[in-house]
MARLUMDREN-640032 format. One record per residue: residue number from 1; residue in one letter; x, z, y of N, C-alpha, C in turn. Coordinates in Angstrom, 1 decimal, decimal comma. Atoms other than C-alpha are relative to their C-alpha. Layout:
BEGIN
[NUM; "A"; [X; Z; Y]; [X; Z; Y]; [X; Z; Y]],
...
This chain:
BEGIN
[1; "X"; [0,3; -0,6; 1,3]; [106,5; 135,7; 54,8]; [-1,2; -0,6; -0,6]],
[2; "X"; [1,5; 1,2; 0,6]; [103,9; 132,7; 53,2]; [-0,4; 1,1; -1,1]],
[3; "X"; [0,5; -0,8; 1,2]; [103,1; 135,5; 50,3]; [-0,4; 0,9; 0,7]],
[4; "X"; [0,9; -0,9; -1,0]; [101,9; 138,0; 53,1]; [-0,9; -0,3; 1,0]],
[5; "X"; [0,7; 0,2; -1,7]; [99,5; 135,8; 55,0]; [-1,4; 1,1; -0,7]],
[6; "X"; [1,0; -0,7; -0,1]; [96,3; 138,1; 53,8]; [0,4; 1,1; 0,5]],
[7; "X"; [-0,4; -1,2; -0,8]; [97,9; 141,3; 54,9]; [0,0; -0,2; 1,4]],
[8; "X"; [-0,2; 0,1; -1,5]; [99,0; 139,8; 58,2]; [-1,0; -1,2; 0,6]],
[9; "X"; [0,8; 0,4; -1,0]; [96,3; 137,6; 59,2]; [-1,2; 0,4; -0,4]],
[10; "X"; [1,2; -0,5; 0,5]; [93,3; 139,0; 56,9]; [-0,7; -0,7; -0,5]],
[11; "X"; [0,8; 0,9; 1,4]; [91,2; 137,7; 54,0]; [-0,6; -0,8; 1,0]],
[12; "X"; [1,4; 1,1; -0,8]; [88,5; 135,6; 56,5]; [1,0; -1,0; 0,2]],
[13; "X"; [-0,8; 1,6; -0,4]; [91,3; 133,3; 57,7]; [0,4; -0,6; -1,1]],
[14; "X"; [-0,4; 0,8; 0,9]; [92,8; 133,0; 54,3]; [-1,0; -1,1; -0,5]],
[15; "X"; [0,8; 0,6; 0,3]; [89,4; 131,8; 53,0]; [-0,2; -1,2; 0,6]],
[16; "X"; [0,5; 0,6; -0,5]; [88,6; 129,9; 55,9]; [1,1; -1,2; -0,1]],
[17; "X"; [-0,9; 1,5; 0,2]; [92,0; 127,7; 55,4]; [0,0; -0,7; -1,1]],
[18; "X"; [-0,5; 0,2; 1,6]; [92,1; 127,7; 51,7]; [-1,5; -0,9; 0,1]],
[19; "X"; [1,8; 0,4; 0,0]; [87,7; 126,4; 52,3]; [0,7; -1,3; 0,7]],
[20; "X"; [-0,3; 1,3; -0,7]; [89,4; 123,8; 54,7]; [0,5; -1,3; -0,7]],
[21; "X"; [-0,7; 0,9; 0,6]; [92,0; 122,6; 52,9]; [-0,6; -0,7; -1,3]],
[22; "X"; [0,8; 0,9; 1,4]; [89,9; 122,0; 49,4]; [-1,2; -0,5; 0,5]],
[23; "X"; [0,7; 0,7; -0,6]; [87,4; 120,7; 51,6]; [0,2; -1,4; 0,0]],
[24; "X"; [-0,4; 1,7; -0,6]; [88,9; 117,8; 53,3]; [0,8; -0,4; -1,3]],
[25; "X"; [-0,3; 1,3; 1,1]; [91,0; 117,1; 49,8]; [-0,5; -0,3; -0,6]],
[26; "X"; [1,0; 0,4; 1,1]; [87,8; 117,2; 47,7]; [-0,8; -1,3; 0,7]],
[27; "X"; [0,9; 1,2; -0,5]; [86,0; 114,6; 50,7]; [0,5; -1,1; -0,2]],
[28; "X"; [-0,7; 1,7; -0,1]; [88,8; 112,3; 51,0]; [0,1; -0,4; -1,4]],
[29; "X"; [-0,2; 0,3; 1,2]; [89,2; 112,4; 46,8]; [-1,2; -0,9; -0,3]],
[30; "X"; [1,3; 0,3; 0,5]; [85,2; 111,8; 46,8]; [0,0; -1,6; 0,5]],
[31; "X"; [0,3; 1,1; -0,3]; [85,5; 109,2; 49,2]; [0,8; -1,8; -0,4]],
[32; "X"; [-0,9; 0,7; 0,7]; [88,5; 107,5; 47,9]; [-0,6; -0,8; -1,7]],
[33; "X"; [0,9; 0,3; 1,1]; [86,5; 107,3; 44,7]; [-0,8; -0,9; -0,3]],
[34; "X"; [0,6; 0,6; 0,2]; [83,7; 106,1; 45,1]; [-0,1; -1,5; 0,9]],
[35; "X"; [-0,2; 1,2; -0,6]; [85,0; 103,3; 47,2]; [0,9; -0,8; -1,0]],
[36; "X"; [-0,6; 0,7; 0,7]; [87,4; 102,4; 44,6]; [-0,7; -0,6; -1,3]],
[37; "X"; [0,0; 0,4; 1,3]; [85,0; 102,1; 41,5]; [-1,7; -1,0; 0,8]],
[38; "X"; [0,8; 1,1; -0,7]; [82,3; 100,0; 44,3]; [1,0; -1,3; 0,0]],
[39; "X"; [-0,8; 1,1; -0,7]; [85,2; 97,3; 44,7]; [-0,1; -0,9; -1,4]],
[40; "X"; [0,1; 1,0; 1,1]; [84,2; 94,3; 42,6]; [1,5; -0,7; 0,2]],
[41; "X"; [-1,7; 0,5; 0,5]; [88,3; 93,2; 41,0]; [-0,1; -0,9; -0,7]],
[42; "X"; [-0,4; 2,1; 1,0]; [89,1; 89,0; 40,2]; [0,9; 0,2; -0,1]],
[43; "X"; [-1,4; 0,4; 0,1]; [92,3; 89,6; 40,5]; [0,6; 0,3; -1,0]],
[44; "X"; [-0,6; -0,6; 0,7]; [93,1; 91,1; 37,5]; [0,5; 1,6; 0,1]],
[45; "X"; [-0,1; -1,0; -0,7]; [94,0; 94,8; 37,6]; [1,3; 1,0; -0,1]],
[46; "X"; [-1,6; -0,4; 0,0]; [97,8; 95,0; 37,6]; [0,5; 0,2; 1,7]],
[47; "X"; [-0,4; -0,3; -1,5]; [99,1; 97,1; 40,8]; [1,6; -0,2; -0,1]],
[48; "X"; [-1,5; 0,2; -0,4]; [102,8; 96,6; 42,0]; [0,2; 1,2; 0,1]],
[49; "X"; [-0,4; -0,7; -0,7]; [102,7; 99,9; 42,2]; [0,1; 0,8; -1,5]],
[50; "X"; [0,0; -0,6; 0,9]; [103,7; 103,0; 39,9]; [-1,3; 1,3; -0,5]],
[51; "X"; [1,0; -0,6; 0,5]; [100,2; 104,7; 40,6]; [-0,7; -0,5; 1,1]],
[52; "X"; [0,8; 0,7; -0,7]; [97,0; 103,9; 42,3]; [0,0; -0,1; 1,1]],
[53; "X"; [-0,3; -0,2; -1,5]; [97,6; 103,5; 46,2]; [-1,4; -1,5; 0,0]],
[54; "X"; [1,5; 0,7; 0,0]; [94,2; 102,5; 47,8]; [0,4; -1,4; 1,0]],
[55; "X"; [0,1; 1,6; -0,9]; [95,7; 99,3; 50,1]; [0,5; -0,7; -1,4]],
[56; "X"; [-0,9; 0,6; 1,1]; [97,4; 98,0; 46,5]; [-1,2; -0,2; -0,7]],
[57; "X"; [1,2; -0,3; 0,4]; [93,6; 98,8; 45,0]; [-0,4; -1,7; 0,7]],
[58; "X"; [1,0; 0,6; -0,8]; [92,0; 96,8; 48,0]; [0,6; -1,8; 0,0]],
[59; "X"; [-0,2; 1,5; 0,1]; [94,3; 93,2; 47,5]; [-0,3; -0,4; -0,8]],
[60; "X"; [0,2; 0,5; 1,0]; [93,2; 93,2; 44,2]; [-1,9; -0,6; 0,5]],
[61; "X"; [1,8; 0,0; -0,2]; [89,1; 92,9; 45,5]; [-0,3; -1,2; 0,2]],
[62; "X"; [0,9; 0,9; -0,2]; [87,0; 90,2; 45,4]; [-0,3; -0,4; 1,6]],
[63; "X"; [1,0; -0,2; -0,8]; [85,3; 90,7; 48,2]; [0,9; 0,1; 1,9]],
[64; "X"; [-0,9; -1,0; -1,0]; [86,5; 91,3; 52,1]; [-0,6; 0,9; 0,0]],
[65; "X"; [0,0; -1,7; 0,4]; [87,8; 94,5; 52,1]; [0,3; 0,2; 1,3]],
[66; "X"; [-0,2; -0,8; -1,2]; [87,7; 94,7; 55,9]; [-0,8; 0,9; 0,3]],
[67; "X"; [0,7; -1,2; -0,3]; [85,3; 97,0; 56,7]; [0,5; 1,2; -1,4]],
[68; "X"; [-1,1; -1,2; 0,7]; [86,6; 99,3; 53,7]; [1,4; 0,3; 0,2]],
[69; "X"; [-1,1; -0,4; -0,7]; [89,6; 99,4; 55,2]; [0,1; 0,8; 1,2]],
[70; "X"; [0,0; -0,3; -1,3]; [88,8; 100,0; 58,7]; [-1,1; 1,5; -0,2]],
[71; "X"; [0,4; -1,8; 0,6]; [86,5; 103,3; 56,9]; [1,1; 0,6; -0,9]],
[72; "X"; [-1,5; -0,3; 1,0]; [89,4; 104,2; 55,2]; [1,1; 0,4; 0,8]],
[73; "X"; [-1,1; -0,1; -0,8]; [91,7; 104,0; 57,7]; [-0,6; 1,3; 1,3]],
[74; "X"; [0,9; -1,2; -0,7]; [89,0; 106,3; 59,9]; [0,3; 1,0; -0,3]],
[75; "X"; [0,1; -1,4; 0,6]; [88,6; 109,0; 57,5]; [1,2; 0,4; 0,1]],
[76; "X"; [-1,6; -0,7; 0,0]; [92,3; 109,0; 56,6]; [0,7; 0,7; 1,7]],
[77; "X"; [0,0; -0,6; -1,1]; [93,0; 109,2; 60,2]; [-0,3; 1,4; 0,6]],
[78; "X"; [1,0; -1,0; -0,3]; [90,6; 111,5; 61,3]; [0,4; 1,5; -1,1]],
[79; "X"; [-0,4; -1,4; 0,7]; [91,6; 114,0; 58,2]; [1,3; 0,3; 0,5]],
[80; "X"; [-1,2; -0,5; -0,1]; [95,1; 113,8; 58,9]; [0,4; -0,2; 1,3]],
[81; "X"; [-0,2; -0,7; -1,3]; [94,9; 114,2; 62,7]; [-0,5; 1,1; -0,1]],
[82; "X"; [0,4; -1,2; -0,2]; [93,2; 117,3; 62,2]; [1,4; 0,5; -1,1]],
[83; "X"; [-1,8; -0,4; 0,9]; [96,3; 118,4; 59,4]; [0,9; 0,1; 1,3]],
[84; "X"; [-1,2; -0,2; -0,5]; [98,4; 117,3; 61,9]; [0,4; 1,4; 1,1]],
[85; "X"; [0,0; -0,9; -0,6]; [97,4; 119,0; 64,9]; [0,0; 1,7; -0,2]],
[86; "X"; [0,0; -1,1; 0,6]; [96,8; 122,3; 62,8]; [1,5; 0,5; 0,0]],
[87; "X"; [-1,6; -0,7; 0,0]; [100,6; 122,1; 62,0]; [0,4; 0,3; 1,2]],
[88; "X"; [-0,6; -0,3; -1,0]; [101,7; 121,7; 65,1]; [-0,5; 1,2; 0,8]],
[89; "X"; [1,0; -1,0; -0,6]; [99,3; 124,3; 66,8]; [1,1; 0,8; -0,6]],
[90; "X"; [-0,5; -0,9; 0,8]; [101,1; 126,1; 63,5]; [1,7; 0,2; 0,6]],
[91; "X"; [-1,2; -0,1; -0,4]; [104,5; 125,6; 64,7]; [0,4; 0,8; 1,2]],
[92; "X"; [0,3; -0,4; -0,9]; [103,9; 126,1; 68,1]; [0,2; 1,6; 0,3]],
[93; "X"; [0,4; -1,3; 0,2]; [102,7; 129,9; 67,3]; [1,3; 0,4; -0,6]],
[94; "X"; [-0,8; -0,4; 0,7]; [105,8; 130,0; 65,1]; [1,4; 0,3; 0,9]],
[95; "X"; [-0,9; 0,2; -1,0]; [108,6; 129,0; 67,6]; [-0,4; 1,2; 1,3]],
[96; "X"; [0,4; -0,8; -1,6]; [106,8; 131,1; 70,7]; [0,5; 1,1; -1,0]],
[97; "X"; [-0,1; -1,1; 0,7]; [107,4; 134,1; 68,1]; [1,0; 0,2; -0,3]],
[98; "X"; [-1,3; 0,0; 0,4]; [110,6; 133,1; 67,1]; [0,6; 0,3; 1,2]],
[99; "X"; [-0,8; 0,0; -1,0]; [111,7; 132,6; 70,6]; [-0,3; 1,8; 0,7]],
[100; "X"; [0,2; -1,0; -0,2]; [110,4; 136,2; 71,3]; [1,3; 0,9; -0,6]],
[101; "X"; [-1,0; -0,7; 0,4]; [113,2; 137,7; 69,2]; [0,9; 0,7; 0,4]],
[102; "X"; [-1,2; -0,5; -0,9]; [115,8; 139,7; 71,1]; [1,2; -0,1; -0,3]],
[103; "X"; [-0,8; 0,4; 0,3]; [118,3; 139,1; 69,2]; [0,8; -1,8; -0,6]],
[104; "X"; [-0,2; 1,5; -0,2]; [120,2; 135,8; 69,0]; [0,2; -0,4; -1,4]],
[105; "X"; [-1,0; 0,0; 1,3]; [121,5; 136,2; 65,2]; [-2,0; 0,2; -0,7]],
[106; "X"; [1,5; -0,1; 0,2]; [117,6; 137,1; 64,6]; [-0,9; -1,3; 0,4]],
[107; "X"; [1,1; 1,1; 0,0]; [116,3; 133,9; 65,9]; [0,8; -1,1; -0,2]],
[108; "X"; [-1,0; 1,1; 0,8]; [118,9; 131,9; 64,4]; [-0,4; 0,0; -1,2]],
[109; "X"; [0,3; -0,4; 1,0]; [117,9; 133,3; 61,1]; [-1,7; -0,5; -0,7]],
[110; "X"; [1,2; 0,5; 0,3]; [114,0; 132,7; 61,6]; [0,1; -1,8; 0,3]],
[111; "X"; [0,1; 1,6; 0,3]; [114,9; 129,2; 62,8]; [0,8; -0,8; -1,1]],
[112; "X"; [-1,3; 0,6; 1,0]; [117,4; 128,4; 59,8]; [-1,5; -0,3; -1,0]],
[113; "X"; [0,7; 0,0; 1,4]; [114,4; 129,2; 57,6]; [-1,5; -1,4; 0,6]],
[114; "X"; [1,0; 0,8; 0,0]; [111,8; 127,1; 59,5]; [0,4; -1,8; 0,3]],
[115; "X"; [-0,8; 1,7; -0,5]; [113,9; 123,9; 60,4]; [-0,2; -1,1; -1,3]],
[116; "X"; [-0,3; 0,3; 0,9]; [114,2; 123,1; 56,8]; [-1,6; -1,0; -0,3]],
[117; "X"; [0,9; 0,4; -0,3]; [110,4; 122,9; 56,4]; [-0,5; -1,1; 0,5]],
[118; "X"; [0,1; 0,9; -1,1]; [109,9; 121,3; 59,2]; [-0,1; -2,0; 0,0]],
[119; "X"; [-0,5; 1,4; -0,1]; [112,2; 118,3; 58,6]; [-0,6; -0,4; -1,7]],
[120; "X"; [0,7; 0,5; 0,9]; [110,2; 118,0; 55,0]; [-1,8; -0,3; 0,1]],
[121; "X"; [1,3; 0,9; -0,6]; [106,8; 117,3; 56,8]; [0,2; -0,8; 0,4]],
[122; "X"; [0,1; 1,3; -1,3]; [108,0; 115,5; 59,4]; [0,9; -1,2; -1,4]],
[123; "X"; [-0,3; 1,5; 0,3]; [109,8; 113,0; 56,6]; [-1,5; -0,6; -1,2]],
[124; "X"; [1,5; 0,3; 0,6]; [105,8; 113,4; 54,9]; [-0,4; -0,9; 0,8]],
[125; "X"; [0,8; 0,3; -0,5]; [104,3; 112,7; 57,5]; [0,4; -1,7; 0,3]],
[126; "X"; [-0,9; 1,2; -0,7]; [106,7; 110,1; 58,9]; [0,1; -1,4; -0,9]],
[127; "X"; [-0,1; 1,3; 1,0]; [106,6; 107,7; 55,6]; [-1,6; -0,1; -0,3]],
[128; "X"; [1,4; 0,5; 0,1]; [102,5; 108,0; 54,9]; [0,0; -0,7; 1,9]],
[129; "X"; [0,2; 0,6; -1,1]; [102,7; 107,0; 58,6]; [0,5; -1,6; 0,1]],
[130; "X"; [-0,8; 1,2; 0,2]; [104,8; 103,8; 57,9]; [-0,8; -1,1; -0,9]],
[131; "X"; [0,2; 0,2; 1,2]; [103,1; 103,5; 54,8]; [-1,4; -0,7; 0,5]],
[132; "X"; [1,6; 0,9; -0,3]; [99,3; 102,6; 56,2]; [-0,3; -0,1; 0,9]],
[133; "X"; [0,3; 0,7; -1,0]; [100,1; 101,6; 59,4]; [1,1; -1,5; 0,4]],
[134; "X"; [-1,1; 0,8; 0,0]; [102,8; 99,4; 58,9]; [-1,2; -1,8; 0,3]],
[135; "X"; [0,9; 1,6; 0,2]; [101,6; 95,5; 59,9]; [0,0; -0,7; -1,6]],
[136; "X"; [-0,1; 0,5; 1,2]; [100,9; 93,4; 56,7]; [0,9; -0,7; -0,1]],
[137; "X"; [-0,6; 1,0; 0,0]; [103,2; 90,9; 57,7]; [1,7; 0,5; -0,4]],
[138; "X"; [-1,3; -0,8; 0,0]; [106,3; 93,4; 57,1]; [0,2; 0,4; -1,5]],
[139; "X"; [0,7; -0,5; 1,3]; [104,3; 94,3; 53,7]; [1,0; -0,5; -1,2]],
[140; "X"; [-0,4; 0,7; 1,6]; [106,5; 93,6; 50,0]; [-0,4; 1,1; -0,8]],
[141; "X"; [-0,2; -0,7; 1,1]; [106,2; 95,1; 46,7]; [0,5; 1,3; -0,1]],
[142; "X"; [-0,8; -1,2; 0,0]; [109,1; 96,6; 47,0]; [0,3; 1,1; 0,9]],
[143; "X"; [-0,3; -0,8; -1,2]; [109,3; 97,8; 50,3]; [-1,2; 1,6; -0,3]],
[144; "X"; [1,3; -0,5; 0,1]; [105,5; 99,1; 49,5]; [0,4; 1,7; -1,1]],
[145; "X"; [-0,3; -0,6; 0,9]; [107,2; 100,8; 46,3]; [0,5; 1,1; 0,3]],
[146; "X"; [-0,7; -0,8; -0,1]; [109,9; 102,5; 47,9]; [-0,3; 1,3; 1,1]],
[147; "X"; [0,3; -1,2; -1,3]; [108,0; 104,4; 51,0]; [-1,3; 0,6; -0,8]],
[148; "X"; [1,1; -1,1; 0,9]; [105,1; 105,6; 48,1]; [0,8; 0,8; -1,0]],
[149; "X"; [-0,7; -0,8; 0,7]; [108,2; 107,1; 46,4]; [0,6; 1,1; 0,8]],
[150; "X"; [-0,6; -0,6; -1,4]; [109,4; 108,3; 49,8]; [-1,2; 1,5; 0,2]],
[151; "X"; [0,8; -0,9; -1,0]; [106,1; 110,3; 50,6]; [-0,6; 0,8; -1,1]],
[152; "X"; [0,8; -0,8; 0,9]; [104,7; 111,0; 47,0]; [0,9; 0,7; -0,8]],
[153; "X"; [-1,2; -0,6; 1,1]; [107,9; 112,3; 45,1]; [1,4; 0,8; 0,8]],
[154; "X"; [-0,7; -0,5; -0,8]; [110,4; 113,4; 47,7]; [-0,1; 1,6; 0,7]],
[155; "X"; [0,5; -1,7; -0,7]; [108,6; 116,3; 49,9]; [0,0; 0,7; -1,0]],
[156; "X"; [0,5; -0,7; 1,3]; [107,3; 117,8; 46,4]; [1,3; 0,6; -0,7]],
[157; "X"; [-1,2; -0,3; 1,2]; [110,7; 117,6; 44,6]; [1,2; 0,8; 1,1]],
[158; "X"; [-1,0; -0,4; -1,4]; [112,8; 119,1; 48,4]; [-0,4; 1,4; 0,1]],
[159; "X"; [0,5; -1,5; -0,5]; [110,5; 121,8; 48,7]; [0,3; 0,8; -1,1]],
[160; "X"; [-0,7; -0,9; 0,7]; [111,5; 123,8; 45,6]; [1,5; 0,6; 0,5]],
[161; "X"; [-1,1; -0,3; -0,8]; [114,9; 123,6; 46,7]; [0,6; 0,5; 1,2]],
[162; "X"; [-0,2; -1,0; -1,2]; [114,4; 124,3; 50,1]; [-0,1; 1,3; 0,2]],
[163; "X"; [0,0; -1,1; 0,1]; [112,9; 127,3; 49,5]; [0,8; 0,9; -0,8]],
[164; "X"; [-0,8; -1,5; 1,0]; [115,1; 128,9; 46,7]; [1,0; -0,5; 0,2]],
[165; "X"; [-1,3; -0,1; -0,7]; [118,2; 128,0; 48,9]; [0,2; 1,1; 1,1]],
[166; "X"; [0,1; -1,1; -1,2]; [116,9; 131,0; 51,1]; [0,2; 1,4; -1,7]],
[167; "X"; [-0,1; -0,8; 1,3]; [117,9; 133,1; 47,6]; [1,2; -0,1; 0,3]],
[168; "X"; [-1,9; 0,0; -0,5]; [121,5; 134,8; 48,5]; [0,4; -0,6; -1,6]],
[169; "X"; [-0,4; 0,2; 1,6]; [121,9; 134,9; 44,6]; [0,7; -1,6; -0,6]],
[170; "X"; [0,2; 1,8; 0,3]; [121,0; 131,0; 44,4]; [1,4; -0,6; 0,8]],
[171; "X"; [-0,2; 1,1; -0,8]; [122,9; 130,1; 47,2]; [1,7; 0,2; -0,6]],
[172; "X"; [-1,4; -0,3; 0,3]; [126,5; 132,2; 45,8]; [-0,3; -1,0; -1,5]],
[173; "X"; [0,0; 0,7; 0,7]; [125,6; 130,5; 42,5]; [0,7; -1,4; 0,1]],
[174; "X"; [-0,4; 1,1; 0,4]; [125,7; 127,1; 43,5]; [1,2; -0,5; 1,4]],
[175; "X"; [-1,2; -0,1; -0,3]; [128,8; 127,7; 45,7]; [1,0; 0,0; -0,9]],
[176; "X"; [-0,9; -0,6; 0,9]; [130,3; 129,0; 42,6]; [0,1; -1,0; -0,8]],
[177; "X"; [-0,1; 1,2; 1,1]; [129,6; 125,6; 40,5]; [0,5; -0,7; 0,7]],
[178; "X"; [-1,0; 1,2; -0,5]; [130,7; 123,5; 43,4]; [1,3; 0,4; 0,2]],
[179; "X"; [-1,7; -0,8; -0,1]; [133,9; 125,5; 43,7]; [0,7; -1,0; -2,0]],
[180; "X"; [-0,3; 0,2; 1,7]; [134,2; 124,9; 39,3]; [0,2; -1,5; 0,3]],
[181; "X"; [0,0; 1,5; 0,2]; [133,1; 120,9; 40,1]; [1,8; -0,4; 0,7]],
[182; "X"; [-0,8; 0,6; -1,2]; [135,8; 120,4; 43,2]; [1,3; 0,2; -1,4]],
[183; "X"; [-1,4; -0,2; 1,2]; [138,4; 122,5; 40,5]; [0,8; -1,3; -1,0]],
[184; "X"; [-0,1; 1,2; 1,2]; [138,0; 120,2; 37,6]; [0,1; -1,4; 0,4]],
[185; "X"; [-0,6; 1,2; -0,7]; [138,4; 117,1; 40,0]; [1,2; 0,0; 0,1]],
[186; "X"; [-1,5; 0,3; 0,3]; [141,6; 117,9; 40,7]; [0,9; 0,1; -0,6]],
């Protein structure tokens, strides 16, 4: 029930996640920042890309950009092993609780709803992972193009759906248009 975590875990934790989370996105924004507008650019300042991604930033730079890389690749790290392990921790707690259920139609129900989830981190996580650890030598345009479409436009546009597919209403709905589609096919 994500709309009853203050009732069930109590305003201090809410704060203290919500302080976390706009924490670490306001550091990594600040630091993303002011590393991007330090980076003296000869190259002209046309990216291959459809919005600013900071290793697409860093080929354009004058300058070596190893050590801003290798702080870059820190922070990023370092924020999103703490993200990670948070979820998992989060999971963890979720599953032991699920698995507590006594009934088998009851923990089928709680796992229908968190699987879904689940498999829209894990394909987050799994393409920023590809995405800036990948070797250079693997590196194109397009390849570059298609796993920053993968990780910035995919989760975002899944997760609506995933969640209002747990709507009985939604779900008889769009039974009732593919029934109409399948009709009018044949």
């Amino acid at each position: 029930r994500p709309l009853h975590y203050r009732t069930l875990m109590g305003s201090r934790a809410c704060v203290r996640m919500a302080a976390a989370a706009w924490g670490s996105g306001f550091l990594n924004a600040l630091l993303h920042t002011a590393n991007t507008f330090s980076i003296p650019l000869c190259q002209g300042n046309v990216l291959d890309q459809f919005f600013c991604e900071i290793p697409q930033i860093l080929k354009l730079s004058c300058t070596d950009a190893y050590l801003r890389e290798v702080g870059l690749l820190v922070v990023g790290i370092c924020l999103a092993l703490g993200c990670f392990i948070f979820i998992v921790v989060s999971y963890v707690q979720i599953f032991t609780a699920v698995l507590r259920i006594p009934s088998e139609q009851g923990r089928h129900k709680a796992f229908s709803m968190c699987l879904p989830h689940l498999a829209v981190v894990s394909l987050f996580v799994s393409t920023v992972m590809f995405a800036y650890l990948k070797p250079p030598s693997i590196s194109s345009p397009a390849l570059d193009l298609v796993v920053a479409v993968l990780y910035s436009v995919v989760p975002p546009a899944v997760n609506p759906l995933i969640y209002s597919m747990r709507n009985k209403e939604l779900k008889d709905a769009l039974k009732k248009l593919i029934e109409v589609v399948l009709v009018q096919q044949q």
